[in-house]
C-alpha positions in Angstrom: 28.3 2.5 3.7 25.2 0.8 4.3 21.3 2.3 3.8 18.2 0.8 5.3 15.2 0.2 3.3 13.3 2.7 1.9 10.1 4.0 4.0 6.9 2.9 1.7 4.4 5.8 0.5 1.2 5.5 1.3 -1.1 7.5 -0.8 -5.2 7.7 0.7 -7.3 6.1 -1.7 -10.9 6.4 0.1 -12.9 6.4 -3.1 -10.3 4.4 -4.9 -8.9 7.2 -7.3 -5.9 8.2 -7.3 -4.8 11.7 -6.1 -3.2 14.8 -7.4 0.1 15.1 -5.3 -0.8 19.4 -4.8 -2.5 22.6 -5.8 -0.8 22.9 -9.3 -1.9 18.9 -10.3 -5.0 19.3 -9.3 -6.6 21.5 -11.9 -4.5 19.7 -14.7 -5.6 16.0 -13.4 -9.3 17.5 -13.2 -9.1 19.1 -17.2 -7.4 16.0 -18.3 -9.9 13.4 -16.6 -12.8 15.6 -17.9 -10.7 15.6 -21.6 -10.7 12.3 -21.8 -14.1 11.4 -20.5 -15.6 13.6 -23.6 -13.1 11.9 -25.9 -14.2 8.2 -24.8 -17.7 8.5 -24.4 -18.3 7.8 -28.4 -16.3 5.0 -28.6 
């Protein structure tokens, strides 16, 4: 049995950050970006 090469994923990057994949990442990458922005800024 023989498979063909897998088809590439091509995610839109038009500001050059990367993307939640739905509606339930989406809130969770925003509180965690936001999280971690707070937590950096002092250092």
């Amino acid at each position: 049995m023989t498979t063909g090469a897998a088809a590439a994923i091509v995610y839109p990057e038009t500001d050059g950050m990367p993307l939640p994949d739905g509606e339930y990442q989406a809130p969770l990458y925003v509180r965690i970006v936001s999280i971690l922005l707070r937590r950096l800024r002092g250092e």
